[in-house]
C-alpha positions in Angstrom: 0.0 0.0 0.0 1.4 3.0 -0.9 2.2 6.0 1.4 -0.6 8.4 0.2 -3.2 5.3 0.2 -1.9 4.9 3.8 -2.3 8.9 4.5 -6.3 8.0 3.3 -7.3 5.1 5.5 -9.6 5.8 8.4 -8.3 4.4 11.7 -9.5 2.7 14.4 -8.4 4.0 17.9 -9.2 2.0 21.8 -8.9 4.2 24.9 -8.4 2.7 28.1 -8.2 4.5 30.6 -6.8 3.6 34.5 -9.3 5.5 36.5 -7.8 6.2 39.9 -4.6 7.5 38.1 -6.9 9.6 35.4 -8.3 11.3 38.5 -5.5 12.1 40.3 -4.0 13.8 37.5 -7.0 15.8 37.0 -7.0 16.4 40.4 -3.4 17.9 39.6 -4.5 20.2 37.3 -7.7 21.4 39.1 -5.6 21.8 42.8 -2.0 22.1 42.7 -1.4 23.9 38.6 -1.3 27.2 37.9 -3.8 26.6 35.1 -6.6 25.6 37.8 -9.0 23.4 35.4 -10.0 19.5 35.2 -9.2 17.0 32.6 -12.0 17.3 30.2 -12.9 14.0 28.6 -14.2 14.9 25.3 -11.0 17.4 24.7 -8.6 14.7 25.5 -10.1 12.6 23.4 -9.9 15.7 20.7 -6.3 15.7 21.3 -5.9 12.1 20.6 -7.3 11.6 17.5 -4.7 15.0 16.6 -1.8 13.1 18.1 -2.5 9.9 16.3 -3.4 12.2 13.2 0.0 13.9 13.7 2.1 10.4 13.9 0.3 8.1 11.2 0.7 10.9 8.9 -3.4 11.4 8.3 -5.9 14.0 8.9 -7.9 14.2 12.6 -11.4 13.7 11.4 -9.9 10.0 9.9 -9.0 9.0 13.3 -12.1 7.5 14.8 -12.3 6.6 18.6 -14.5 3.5 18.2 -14.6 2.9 21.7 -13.3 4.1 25.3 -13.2 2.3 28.9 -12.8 3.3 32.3 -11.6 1.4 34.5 -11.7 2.2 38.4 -12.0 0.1 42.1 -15.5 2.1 44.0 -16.4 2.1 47.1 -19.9 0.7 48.2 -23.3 2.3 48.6 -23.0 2.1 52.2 -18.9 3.6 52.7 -19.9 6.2 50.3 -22.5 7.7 51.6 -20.2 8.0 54.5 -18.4 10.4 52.6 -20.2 13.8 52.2 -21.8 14.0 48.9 -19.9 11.0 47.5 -22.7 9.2 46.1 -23.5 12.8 43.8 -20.1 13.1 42.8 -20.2 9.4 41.8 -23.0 9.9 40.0 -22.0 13.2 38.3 -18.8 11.7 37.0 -21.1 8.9 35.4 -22.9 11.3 33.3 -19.9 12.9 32.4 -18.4 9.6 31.6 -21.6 8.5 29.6 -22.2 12.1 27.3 -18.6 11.3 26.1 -19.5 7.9 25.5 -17.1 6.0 27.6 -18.0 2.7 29.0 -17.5 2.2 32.7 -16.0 -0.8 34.7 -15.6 -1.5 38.6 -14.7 -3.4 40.6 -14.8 -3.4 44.6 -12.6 -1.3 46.5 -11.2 -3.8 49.4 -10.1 -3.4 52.8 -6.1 -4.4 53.3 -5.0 -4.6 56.2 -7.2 -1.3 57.3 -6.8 0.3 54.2 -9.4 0.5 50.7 -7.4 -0.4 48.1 -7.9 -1.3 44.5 -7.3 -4.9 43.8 -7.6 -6.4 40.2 -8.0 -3.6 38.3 -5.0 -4.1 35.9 -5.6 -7.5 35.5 -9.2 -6.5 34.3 -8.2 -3.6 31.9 -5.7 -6.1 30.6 -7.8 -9.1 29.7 -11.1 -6.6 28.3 -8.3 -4.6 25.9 -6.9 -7.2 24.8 -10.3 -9.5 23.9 -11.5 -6.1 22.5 -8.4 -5.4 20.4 -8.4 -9.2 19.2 -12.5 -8.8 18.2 -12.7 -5.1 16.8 -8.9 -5.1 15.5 -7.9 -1.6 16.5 -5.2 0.2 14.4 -4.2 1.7 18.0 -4.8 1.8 21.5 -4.1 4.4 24.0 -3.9 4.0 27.0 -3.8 6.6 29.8 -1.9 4.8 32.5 1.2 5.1 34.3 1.9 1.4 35.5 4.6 -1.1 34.7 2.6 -3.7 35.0 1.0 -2.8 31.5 3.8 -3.3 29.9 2.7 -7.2 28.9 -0.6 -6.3 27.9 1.1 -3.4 25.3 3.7 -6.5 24.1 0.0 -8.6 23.1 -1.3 -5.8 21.7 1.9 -5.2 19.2 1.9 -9.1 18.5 -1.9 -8.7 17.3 -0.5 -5.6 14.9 -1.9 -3.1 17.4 0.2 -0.3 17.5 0.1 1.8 20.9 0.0 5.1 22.7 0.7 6.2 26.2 -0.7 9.4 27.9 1.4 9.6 31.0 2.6 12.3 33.1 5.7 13.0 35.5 5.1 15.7 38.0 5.9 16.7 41.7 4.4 19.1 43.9 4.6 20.3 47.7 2.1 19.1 49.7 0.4 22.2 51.1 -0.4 20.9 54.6 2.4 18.4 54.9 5.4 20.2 53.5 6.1 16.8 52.3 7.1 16.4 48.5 4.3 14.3 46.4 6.0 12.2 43.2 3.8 11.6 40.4 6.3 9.3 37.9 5.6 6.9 34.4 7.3 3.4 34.5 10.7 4.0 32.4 9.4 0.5 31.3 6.5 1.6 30.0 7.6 4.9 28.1 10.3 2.5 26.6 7.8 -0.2 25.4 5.1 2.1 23.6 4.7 3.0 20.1 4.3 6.4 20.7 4.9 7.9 24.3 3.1 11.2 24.8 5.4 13.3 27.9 1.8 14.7 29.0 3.8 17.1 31.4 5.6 18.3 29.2 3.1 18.7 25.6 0.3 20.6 28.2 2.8 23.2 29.3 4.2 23.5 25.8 0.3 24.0 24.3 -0.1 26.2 27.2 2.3 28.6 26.6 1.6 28.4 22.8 -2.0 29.1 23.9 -2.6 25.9 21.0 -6.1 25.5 20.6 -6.3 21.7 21.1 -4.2 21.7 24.4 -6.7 24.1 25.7 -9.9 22.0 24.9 -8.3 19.7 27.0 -9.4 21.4 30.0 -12.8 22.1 31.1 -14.1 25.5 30.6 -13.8 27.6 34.2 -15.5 30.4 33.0 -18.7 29.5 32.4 -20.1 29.0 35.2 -23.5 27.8 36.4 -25.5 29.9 39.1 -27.6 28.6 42.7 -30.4 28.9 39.9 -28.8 26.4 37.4 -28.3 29.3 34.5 -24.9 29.3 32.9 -23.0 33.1 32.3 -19.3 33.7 31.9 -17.7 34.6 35.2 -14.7 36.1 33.5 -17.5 39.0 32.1 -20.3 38.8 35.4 -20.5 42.0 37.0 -19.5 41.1 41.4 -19.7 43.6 44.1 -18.9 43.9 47.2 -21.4 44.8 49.3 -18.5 45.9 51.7 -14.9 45.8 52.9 -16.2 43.4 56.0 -15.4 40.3 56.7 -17.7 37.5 58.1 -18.0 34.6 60.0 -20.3 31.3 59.5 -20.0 28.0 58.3 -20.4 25.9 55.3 -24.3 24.5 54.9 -23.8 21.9 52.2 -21.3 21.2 49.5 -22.4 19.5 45.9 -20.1 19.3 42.7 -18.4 22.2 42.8 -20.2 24.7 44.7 -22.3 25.1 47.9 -23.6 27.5 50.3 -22.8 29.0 53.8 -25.2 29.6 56.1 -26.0 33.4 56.6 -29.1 35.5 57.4 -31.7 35.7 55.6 -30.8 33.6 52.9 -28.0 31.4 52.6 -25.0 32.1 50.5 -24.1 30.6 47.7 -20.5 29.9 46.3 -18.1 28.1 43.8 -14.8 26.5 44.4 -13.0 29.3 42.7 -14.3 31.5 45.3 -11.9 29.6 47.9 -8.5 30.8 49.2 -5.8 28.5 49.6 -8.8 25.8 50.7 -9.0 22.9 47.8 -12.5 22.3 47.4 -12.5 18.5 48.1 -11.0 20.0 51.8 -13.7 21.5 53.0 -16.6 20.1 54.4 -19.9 20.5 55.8 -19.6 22.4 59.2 -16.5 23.5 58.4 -16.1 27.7 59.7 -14.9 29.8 57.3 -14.3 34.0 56.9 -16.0 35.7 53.7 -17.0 38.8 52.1 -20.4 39.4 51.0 -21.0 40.8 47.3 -24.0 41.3 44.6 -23.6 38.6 41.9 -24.9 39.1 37.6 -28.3 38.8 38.8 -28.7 41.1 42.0 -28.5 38.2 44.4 -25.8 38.2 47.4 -22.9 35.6 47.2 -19.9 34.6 49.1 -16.6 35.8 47.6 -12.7 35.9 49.2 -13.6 32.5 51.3 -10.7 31.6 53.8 -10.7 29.3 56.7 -11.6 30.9 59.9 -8.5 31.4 62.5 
């Protein structure tokens, strides 16, 4: 077949996706970077069919995502409803999961020696890519993992003609309570074994700074924003004032994806997590006392701005 023929041919593309680490790098992103956004599903999977566009030699829209997987240990009814508002986020990140077409697969979270832990995960992404690879022959799989133990499962897939391509990231960071230094590393292994390793780390701060259209779809928008009465605006443009230079004193009513409210007379105050200072929003919980000014949102209606732990 020749090159140009080749430059023509539509191709299939698997993504596979190890859960817990997927989260924790959005996590990253939405706590600890500069940039202050989540991993957006749908943009990353923009950015893969330009990356596989970019290293097959062939145009974006012939790079077809013909199927996606999550995989991801969860905790059960009854421990997450011990967690506040776990069950909603649960449920929020299925939607999210399901609009983008991403098919979802769990297993138990067990208790090790005191601890929840994922157990079997790897071994379940392994054997599903694999059997899928062997029954839908994918062109290429990527897979956004960081593991060495994947590395057989990317030597089947290149023995089936599969070729492959790893999202990973390497990244430390300073633990804000702890002081201590959190390591976020790829197995050398891995990068090594790959058809095409993608240095996330590095290609995001790269598009960043080259403001690259693509690399910036891969984040979720921050600036549109959703109000306490569910209508979207754009925050960046929304008129807020401060009612005054005062600062108040209550505490946090109920937390939900997101946003929440603080208790305060007459009605109770509503705020995002962008509204927080140096206090990650999946810190704070229900009860929790916390200092504030009051201002006039888009709409006329009082909000909480400047939020800060009370001392």
């Amino acid at each position: 077949m020749s090159n140009a023929m080749k430059g023509n041919r539509a191709l299939k593309v698997g993504v596979f996706y190890d859960g817990s680490y997927f989260t924790h790098v959005s996590n990253y992103y939405n706590y600890v970077h500069t940039h202050r956004r989540r991993l957006h599903i749908g943009g990353l999977h923009d950015y893969i069919k330009h990356m596989v566009a970019e290293r097959e030699g062939t145009l974006p829209n012939l790079c077809h995502i013909i199927d996606a997987h999550f995989f991801r240990g969860r905790f059960t009814a009854r421990e997450a409803n011990e967690k506040v508002n776990q069950l909603y986020y649960d449920r929020v990140f299925d939607d999210v999961l399901m609009y983008n077409n991403v098919q979802t697969h769990y297993l138990p979270v067990k208790d090790l020696m005191g601890r929840k832990r994922e157990k079997g995960i790897d071994v379940l992404m392994a054997l599903e890519t694999y059997e899928l690879c062997m029954l839908k022959r994918y062109d290429i799989v990527a897979l956004v993992a960081s593991d060495g133990d994947h590395v057989p499962l990317v030597r089947k897939l290149h023995a089936l003609g599969c070729k492959t391509m790893l999202l990973g990231w390497d990244f430390e960071f300073a633990d804000q309570e702890t002081g201590e230094t959190q390591t976020t590393r790829t197995s050398t292994d891995l990068w090594n074994e790959v058809s095409y390793p993608l240095p996330m780390h590095d290609l995001i701060e790269e598009g960043l700074r080259e403001d690259d259209e693509v690399v910036r779809e891969v984040f979720v928008v921050r600036d549109m924003s959703r109000d306490q009465d569910g209508e979207t605006y754009d925050r960046s443009n929304a008129a807020v004032t401060l009612v005054d230079e005062e600062r108040h004193r209550s505490t946090v009513m109920s937390l939900l994806s997101g946003y929440g409210f603080i208790r305060f007379p007459d009605n109770n105050l509503f705020f995002r997590y962008d509204d927080l200072q140096d206090i990650p929003f999946d810190q704070l919980a229900i009860n929790d006392e916390v200092e504030f000014n009051v201002a006039i949102n888009h709409k006329g209606q009082r909000v909480a701005r400047n939020i800060t732990r009370a001392v």
